[in-house]
PAMI-567289 format. One line per field, with one value per residue: residue number from 1; residue in three letters; chain; x, y, z of N, C-alpha, C in turn. Coordinates in nm, 3 decimals, padded with zeros to 5 digits. Layout:
vexse NUM_... $
kolvex ALA_... $
figu A_... $
n.x X_... $
n.y Y_... $
n.z Z_... $
ca.x X_... $
ca.y Y_... $
ca.z Z_... $
c.x X_... $
c.y Y_... $
c.z Z_... $
//
This chain:
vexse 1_2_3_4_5_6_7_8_9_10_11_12_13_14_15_16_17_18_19_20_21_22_23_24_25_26_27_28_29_30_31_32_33_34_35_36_37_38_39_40_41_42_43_44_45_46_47_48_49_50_51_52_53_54_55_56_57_58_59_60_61_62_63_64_65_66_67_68_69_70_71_72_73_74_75_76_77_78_79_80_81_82_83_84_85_86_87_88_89_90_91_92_93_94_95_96_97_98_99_100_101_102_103_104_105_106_107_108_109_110_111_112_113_114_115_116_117_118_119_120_121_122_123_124_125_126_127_128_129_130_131_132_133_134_135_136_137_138_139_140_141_142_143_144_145_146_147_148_149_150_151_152_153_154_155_156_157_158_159_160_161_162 $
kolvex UNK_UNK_UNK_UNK_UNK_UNK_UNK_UNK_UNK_UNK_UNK_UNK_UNK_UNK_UNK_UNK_UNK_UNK_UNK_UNK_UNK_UNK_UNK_UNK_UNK_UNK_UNK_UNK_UNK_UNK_UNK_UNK_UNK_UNK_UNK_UNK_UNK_UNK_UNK_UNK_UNK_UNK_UNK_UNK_UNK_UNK_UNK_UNK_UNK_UNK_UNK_UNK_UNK_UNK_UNK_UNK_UNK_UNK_UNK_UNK_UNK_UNK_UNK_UNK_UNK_UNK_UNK_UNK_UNK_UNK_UNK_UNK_UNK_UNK_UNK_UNK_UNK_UNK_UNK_UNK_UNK_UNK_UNK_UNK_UNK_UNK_UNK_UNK_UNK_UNK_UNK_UNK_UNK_UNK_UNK_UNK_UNK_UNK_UNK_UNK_UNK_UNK_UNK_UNK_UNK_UNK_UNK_UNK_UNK_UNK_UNK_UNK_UNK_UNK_UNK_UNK_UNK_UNK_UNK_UNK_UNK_UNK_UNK_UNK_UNK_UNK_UNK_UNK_UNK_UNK_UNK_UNK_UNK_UNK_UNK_UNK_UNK_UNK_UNK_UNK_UNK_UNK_UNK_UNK_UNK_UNK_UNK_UNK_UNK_UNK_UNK_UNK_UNK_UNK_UNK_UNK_UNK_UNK_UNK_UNK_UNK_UNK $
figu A_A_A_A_A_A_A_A_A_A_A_A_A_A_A_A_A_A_A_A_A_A_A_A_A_A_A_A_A_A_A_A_A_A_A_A_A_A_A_A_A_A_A_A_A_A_A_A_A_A_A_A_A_A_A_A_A_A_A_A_A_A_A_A_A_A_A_A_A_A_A_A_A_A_A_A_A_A_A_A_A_A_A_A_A_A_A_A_A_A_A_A_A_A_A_A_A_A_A_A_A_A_A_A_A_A_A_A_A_A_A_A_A_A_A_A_A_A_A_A_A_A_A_A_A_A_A_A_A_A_A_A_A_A_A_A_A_A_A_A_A_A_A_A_A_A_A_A_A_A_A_A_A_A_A_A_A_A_A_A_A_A $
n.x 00.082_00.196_00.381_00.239_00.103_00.333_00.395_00.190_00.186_00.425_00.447_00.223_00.373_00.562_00.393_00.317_00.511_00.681_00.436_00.471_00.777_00.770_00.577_00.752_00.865_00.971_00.860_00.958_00.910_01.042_00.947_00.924_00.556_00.572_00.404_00.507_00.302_00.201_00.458_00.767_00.852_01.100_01.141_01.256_01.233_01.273_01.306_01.299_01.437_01.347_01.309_01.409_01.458_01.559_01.433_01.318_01.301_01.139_00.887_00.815_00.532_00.297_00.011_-00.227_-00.434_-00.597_-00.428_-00.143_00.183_00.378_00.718_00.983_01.314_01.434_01.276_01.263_01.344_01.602_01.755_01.668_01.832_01.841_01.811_01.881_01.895_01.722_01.722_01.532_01.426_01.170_00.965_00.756_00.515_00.364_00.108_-00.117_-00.223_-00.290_-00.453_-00.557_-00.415_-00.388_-00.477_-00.348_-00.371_-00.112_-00.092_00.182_00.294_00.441_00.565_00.621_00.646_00.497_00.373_00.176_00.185_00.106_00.132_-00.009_00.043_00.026_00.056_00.090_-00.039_00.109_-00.014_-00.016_00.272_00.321_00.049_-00.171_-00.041_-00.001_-00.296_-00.397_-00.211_-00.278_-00.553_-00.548_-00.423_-00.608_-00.812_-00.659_-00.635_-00.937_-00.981_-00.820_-00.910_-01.204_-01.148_-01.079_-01.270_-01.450_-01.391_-01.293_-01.532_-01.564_-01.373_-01.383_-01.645_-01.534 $
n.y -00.119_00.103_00.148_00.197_00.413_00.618_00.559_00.696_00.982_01.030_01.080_01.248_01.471_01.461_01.551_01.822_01.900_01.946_02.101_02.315_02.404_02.405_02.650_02.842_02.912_03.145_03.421_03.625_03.937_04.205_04.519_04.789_04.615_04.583_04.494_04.549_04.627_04.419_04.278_04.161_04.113_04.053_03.896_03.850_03.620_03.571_03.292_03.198_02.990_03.009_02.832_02.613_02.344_02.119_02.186_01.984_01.881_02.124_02.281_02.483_02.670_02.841_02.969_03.176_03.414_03.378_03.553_03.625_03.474_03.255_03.194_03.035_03.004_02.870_02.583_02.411_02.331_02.166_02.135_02.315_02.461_02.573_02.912_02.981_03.145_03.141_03.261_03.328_03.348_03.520_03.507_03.677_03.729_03.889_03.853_04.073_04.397_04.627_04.934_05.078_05.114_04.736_04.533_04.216_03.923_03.691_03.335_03.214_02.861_02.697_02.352_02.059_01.749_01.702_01.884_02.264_02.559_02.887_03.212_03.514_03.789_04.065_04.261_04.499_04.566_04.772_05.005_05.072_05.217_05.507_05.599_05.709_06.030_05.995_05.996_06.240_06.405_06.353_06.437_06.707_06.814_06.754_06.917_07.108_07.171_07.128_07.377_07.572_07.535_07.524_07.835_07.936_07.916_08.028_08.338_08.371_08.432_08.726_08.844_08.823_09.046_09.263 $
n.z 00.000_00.101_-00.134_-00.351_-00.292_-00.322_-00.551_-00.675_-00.534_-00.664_-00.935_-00.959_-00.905_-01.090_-01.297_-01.265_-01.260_-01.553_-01.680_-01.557_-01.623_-01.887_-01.920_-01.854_-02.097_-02.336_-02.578_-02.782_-02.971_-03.167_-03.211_-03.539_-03.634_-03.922_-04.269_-04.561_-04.842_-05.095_-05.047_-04.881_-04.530_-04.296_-03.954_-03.658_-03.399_-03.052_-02.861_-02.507_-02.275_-01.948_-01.736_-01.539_-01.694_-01.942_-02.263_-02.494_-02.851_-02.975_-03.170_-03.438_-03.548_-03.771_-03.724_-03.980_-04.138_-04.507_-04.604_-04.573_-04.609_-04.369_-04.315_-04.177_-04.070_-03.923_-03.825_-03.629_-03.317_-03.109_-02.894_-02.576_-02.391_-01.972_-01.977_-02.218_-02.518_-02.866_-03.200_-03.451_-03.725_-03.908_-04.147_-04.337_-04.555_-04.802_-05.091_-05.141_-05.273_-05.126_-05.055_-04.819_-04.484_-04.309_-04.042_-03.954_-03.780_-03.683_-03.536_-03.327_-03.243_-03.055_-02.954_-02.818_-02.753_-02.555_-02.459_-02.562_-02.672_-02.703_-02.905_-02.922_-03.203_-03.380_-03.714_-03.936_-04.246_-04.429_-04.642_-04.996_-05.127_-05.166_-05.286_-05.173_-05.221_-05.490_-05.627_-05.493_-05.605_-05.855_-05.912_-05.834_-06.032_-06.278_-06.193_-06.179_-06.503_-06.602_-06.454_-06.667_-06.864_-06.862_-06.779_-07.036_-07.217_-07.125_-07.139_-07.408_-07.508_-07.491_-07.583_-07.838_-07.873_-07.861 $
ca.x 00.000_00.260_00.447_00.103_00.081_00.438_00.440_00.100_00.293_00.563_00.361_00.121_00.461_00.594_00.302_00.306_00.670_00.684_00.378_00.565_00.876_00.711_00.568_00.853_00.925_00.931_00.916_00.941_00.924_01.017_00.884_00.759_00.521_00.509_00.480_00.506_00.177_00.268_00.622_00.787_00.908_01.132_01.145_01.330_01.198_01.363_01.272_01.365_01.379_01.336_01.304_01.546_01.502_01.599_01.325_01.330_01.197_01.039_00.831_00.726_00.395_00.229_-00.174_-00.250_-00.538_-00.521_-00.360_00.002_00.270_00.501_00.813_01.090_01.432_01.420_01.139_01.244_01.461_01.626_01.706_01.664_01.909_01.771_01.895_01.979_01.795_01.764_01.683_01.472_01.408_01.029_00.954_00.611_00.514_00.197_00.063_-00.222_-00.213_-00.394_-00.473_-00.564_-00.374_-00.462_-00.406_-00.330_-00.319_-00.085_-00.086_00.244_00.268_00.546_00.512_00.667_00.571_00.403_00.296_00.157_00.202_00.080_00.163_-00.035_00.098_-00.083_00.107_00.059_00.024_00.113_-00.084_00.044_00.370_00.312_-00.121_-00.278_00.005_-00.040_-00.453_-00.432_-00.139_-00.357_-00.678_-00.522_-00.357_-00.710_-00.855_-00.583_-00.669_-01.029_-01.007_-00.791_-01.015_-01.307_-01.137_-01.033_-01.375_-01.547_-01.326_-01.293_-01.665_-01.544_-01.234_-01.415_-01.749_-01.504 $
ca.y 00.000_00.221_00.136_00.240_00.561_00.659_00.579_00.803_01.088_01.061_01.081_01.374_01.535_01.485_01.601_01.888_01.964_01.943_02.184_02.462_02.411_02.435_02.756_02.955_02.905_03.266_03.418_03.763_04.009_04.333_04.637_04.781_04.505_04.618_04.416_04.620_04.543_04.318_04.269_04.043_04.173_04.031_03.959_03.823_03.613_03.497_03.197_03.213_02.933_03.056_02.768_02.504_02.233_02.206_02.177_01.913_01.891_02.198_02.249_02.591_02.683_02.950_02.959_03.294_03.422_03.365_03.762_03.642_03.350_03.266_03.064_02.994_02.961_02.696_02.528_02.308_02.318_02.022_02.165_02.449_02.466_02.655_03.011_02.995_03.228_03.159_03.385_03.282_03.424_03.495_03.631_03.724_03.725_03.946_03.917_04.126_04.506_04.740_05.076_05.124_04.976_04.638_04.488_04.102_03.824_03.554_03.313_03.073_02.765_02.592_02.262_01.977_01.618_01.694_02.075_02.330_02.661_02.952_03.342_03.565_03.877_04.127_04.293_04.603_04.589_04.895_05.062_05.045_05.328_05.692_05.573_05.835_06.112_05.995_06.034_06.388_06.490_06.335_06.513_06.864_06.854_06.725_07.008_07.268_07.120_07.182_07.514_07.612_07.499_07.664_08.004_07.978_07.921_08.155_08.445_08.393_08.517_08.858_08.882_08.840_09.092_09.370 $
ca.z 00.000_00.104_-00.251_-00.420_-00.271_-00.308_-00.673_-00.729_-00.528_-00.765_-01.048_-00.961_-00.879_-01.181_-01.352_-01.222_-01.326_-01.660_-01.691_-01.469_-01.676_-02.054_-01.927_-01.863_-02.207_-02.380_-02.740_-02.809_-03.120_-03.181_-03.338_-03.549_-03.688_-04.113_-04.358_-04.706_-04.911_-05.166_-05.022_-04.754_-04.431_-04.185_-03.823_-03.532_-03.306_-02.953_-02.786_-02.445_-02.176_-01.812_-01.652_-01.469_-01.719_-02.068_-02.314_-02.595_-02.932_-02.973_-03.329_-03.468_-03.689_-03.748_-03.775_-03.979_-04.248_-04.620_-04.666_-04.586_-04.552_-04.303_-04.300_-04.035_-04.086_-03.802_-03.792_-03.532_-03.218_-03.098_-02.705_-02.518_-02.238_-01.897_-02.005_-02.335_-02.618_-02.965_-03.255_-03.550_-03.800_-04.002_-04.253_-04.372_-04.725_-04.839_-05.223_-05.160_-05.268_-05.027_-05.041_-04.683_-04.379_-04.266_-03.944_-03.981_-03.661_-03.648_-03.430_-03.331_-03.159_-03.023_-02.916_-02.808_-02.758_-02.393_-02.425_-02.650_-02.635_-02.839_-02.871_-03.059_-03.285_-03.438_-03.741_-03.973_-04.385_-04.545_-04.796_-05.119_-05.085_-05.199_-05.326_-05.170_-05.287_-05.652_-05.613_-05.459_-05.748_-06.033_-05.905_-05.847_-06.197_-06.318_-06.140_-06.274_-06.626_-06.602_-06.463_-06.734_-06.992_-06.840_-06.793_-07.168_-07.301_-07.056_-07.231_-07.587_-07.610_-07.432_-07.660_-08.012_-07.889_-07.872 $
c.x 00.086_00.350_00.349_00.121_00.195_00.441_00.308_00.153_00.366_00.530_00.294_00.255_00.564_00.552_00.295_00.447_00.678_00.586_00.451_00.681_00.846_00.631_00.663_00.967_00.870_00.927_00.851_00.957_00.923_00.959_00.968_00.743_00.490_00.542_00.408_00.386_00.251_00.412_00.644_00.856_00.966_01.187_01.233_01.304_01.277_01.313_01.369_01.346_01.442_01.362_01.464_01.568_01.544_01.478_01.372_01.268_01.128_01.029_00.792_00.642_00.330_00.068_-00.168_-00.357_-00.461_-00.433_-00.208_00.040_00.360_00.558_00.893_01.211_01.464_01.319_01.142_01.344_01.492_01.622_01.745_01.705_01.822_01.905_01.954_01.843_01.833_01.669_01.639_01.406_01.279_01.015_00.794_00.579_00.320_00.212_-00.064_-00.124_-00.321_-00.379_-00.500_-00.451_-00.453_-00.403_-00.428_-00.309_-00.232_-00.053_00.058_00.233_00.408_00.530_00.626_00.604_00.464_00.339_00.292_00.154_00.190_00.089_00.090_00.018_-00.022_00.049_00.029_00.046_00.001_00.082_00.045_00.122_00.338_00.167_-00.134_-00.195_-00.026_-00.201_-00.420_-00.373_-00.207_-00.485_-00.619_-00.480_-00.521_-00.796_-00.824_-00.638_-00.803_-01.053_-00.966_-00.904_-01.144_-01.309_-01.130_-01.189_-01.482_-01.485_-01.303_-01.437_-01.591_-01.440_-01.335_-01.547_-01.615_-01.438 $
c.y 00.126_00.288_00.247_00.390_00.654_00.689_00.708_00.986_01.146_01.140_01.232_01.513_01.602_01.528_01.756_02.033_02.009_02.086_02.343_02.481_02.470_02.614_02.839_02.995_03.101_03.338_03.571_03.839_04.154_04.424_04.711_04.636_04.556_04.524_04.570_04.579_04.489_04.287_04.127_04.131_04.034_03.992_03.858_03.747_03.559_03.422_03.185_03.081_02.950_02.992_02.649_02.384_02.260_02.139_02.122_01.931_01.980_02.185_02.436_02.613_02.788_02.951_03.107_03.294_03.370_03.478_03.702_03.528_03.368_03.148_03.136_02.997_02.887_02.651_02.430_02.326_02.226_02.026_02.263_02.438_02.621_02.755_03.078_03.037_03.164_03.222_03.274_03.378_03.396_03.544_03.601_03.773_03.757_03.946_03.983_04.289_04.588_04.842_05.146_05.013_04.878_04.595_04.329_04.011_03.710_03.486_03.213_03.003_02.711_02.497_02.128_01.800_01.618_01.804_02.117_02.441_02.800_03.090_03.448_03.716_03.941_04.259_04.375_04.568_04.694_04.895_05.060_05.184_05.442_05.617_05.684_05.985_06.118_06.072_06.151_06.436_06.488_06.407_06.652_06.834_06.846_06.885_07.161_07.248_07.192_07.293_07.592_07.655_07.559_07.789_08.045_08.012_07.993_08.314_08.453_08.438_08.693_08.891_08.903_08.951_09.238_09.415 $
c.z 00.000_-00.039_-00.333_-00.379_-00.285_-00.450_-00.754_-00.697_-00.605_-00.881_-01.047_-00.925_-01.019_-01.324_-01.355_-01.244_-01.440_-01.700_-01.668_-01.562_-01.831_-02.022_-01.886_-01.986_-02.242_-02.504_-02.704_-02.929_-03.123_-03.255_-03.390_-03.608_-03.827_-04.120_-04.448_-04.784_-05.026_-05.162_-04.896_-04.637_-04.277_-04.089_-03.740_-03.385_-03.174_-02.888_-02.698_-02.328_-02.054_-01.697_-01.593_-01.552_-01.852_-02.142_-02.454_-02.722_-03.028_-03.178_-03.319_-03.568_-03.636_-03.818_-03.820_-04.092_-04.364_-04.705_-04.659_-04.535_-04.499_-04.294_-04.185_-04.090_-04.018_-03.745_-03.647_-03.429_-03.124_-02.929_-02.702_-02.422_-02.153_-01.955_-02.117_-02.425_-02.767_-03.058_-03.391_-03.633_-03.908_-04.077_-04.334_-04.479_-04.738_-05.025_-05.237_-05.152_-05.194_-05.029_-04.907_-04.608_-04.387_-04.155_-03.932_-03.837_-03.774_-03.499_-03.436_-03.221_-03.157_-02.915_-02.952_-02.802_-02.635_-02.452_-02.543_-02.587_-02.737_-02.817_-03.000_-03.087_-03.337_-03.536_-03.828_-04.155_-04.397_-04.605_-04.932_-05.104_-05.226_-05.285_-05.311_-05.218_-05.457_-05.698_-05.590_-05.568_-05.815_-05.981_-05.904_-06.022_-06.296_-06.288_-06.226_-06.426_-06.637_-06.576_-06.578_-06.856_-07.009_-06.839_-06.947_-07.248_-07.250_-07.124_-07.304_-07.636_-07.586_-07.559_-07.819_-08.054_-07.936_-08.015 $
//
């Protein structure tokens, strides 16, 4: 009996570990968050582990809409010693052209054979670069155009009475 209860101890102990340990896992990203509209942008991420053990395995994926793709440059990390950072690199691939901002989620996950773990992002697309300058130029010039055209033909009666 006493075996029995020793080995459930153990167990709910070591249950209990693992959990605590996989969360002091950490991933961070700096700013800003652009991507370029129809461009690729990017980024930097750091996976950090906090904790006392070292963390096996790990996998990365990213859940995001159908507006933009993301790859890894290391999709996978074999171990994570307590203390030790590493840098990965994403990069974020938009073929949509937009005229206004857009603000895009992704989500990643890193995950091992025990735990999952997920961090979500929230990044920027840029409007399509110098849009709305072009529009305002081509309407004033449009503008100047038409006035012209109107002042001309509002005064050639005046010119030919006299």
């Amino acid at each position: 009996m006493k075996r029995y209860i020793l080995t459930v101890i153990l167990s709910l102990c070591c249950a209990s570990l693992f959990p605590a340990e996989f969360e002091n896992l950490r991933v961070h990203l700096g700013h800003p968050r652009e991507i370029p509209s129809n461009g690729t942008g990017a980024f930097d991420l750091r996976i950090s582990n906090r904790g006392n053990a070292a963390l096996h395995n790990l996998e990365l994926a990213a859940n995001r809409n159908d507006d933009v793709l993301v790859v890894f440059s290391q999709p996978k990390i074999n171990t994570l010693e307590p203390g030790e950072t590493v840098r990965v690199t994403m990069e974020i691939s938009n073929n949509h052209s937009y005229f206004f901002d857009r603000t895009t989620l992704v989500t990643l996950t890193v995950a091992n054979e025990d735990h999952v773990s997920t961090f979500r992002f929230m990044f920027t697309i840029r409007s399509v670069e110098n849009f709305w300058f072009f529009v305002i130029v081509s309407f004033a010039a449009l503008m100047i155009v038409l006035f012209i055209i109107i002042y001309i033909k509002a005064n050639r009666g005046e010119k030919n009475a006299g």
